[in-house]
C-alpha angles and dihedrals in degrees: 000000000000110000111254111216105191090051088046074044092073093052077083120070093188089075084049100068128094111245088048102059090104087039112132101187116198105157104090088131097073095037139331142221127281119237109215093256090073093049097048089052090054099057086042098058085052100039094049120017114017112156141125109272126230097015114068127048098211125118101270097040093053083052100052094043089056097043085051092048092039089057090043089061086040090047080047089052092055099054093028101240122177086235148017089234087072083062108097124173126228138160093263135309093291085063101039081053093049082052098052106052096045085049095044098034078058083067099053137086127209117286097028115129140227128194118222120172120234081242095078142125110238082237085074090037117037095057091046087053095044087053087042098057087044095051105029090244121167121238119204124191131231101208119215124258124219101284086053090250119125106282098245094187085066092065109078074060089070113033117088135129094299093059113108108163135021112198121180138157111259085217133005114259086210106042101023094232118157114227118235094246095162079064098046083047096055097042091041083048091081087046135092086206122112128241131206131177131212093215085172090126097031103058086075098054119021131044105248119213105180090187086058099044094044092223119158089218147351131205128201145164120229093212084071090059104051090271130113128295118245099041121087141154150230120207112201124179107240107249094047088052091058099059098048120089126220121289094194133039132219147063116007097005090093147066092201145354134206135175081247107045156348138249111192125215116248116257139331101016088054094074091044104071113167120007127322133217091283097174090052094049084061089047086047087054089051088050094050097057089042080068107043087053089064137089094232094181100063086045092065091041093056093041084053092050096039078050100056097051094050087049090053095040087054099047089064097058111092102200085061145060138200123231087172133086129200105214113092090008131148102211104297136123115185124184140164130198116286102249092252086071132101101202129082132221089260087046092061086034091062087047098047082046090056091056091044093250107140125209138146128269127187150019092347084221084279099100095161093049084042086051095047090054097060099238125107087218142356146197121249117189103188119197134215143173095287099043107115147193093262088050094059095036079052090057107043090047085061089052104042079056115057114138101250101176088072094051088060092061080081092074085060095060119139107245136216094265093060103058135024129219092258090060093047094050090055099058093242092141089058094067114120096026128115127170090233085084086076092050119125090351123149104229100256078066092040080053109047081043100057088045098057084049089056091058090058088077118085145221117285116168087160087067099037086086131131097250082058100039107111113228121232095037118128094200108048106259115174124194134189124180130181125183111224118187082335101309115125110219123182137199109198126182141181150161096229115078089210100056092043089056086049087057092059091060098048078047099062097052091039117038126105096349133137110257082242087060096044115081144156105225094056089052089056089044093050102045090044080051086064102035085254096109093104088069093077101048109107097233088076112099085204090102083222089110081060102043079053099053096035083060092051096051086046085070109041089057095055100066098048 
């Protein structure tokens, strides 16, 4: 029996409602979709048996403490554990990791080492660099291979007597490569030194068995999964968990408790001090069983083929190029520009975005992979179950049909030898504009027209340094304002068109006028008057929200 994806498709009530009927969603990397089950779990656990767990003995609290130990031996089954008491809740894997560095960080002396891989997420490799600048810790770097996995022939480099903890992604969150864990296994095998995995991108996709891996412990996020945000786990093999101490203090973590002193609960309550997600640990037993109701199998085989497709369709397209591979992929495709193209990876975002299609632009949360790979920011499409043929053919037709004419434009920029600062502050590029150019417009004509603004601003490497760069931007935008006699005047750079032509707009409203002329309101008015307005809203990874707000607090301080 083949899978079927648009009937596994109506598990989902997201891609039922109405404003989502165009929706294209590739972004399952970050988070996917609920199926009802999970939802339904959630509202049950409220309407009939909220209560604190582990405390009271009365009805509903019996209820709720069962429901939370019944999905802890389900949530055992899944990874395979020996015993539900290796099963530990979080809030999800950003936090088991933060709990496993500060327990295990508890263990270790100066100058022992742990090994990280340049693949990972920062969540495996901020909270390992903040113990290890506590504790004067070494850190030692698996490099990537080829293929952007962690170079396991570079391990048997770094281990030695000091080395305490290995700690490496089980697939990369921004190629989709699976690690080789059976050979980590069999190398780690000969060495007292501990293992743990980040399986944050695998649980999707591939069945986890942690005896048979021989990991000391494994962290993942249920929201990955198709479960619900804000509940995760840590899987530790027995014997590890019994040597760490707490990482956090408070109810239910204890045995007893003096003025003078502590006894800790065995684990795993003794990770889980106060009170957990409860709702979303009965929304992570619906998801389990979601799972276990699935042919998984034929899940992964329809994801690889659907893969596959995607890989050979983008490679003949000229104005862009892979970074991705197929083979041994989770799932995801990741691509940049060609360099003969004048866009940037915001720039397409912003144009998939436009027709609802919903990928992934940036850093991936992975700055020193993205780094290594030689591109400021990339686009990531992530598939799922319910991802489907028309979705990717969706997909492709949007990119086969940039308009590139308008990306040519950029070769028309005016450069840093043609203008001066001076000129720029002045707002002498901004002669010859009016916002009426963006009136009655369907949004292909907004968005050619905001690119050829873009290209009125010119280059500016004098400005593109570290003291102007606005923080919180995915694609680099750098702003520097001065008052004179009371006139506020503005240069703003970037390397996405789409967010330069952006910034003629905020321009016009905002150079060289008077604080009591500048305000707000008028620029949301403005840009919703335009159909723009979704361009300051936070959520946006643009950076231009933050442009925004960086020229605004430009000029309230000015006037203090």
């Amino acid at each position: 029996m083949t899978f079927d994806p648009q009937q596994f498709k109506q598990a989902f009530p997201l891609f039922a409602q109405a404003e989502n009927q165009r929706l294209v969603y590739l972004d399952n990397a970050a988070t996917t979709q609920r199926p009802q089950c999970v939802l339904d779990a959630i509202i049950h656990f409220y309407t009939h048996s909220n209560a604190n767990t582990h405390r009271s003995s009365h009805r509903l609290a019996r209820a709720a403490t069962e429901m939370v130990e019944a999905v802890r031996v389900k949530l055992a089954a899944f990874v395979h554990a020996a015993d539900a008491r290796e099963m530990i809740y979080t809030r999800g894997a950003t936090e088991a990791l933060n709990l496993l560095a500060s327990s295990i960080g508890q263990t270790l002396q100066e100058g022992d080492e742990i090994i990280l891989s340049a693949a990972d997420h920062h969540a495996n490799l901020v909270p390992w660099q903040m113990l290890a600048q506590r504790q004067k810790i070494k850190l030692r770097f698996l490099p990537v291979d080829s293929l952007g996995r962690p170079d396991i022939t570079q391990l048997p480099v770094l281990l030695n007597e000091r080395t305490r903890l290995l700690s490496i992604t089980a697939a990369s969150n921004v190629l989709g490569c699976m690690t080789d864990l059976e050979a980590f296994g069999e190398m780690l095998a000969q060495h007292p030194c501990q293992w743990l995995l980040d399986a944050s991108q695998l649980l999707a996709h591939e069945a986890v068995d942690v005896q048979a891996l021989g990991c000391d412990y494994l962290v993942g996020s249920a929201h990955k999964f198709y479960g619900p945000t804000g509940i995760g786990f840590i899987y530790g093999r027995a014997a590890a968990l019994a040597a760490l101490p707490p990482w956090q203090g408070g109810g239910e973590m204890i045995t007893r408790v003096t003025l003078e002193g502590s006894e800790f609960a065995a684990a795993p309550h003794r990770f889980e001090a106060g009170t957990s997600a409860l709702a979303s640990i009965a929304g992570l037993g619906a998801a389990l069983d979601f799972l276990q109701g699935l042919d998984r199998v034929a899940i992964h085989e329809h994801e690889s083929e659907l893969l596959k497709y995607l890989h050979s369709e983008l490679e003949k397209i000229p104005h862009l190029r892979l970074l991705s591979q197929p083979e041994g992929n989770l799932g995801l495709a990741v691509f940049v520009p060609s360099d003969n193209c004048a866009w940037s990876a915001l720039d397409i975002a912003h144009w998939l975005d436009e027709q609802d299609i919903a990928v992934r632009v940036g850093q991936h949360c992975a700055q020193p992979l993205v780094a290594h790979l030689g591109v400021p920011s990339a686009l990531r499409v992530s598939l799922a179950g319910y991802s489907t043929s028309e979705d990717v053919e969706r997909l492709l037709n949007a990119l086969r049909h940039l308009p590139l004419d308008v990306a040519e434009v950029g070769t028309t920029r005016l450069s840093a030898s043609s203008t001066t600062s001076e000129d720029f502050f002045n707002g002498a590029v901004l002669d010859g504009l009016d916002l009426s150019e963006l009136a009655d417009q369907g949004w292909q004509q907004r968005y050619r027209r905001l690119m050829k603004w873009g290209d009125k601003l010119p280059e500016q490497p004098a400005l593109r340094r570290a003291e102007n760069l606005v923080q919180g931007c995915e694609s680099a935008a750098w702003l520097k304002h001065r008052c004179v006699n009371g006139y506020h005047e503005f240069a703003i750079d970037s390397e996405a068109r789409v967010v330069r032509g952006l910034s003629v707009l905020l321009l016009l409203l905002v150079q060289g006028r008077r604080s009591e002329d500048i305000s707000r309101t008028e620029l949301q008015q403005t840009f919703a008057g335009y159909g723009l307005d979704k361009h300051l809203s936070v959520s946006r990874s643009n950076g231009f929200a933050a442009l925004v707000n960086a020229a605004l607090l430009a000029v309230d301080m000015a006037q203090e």
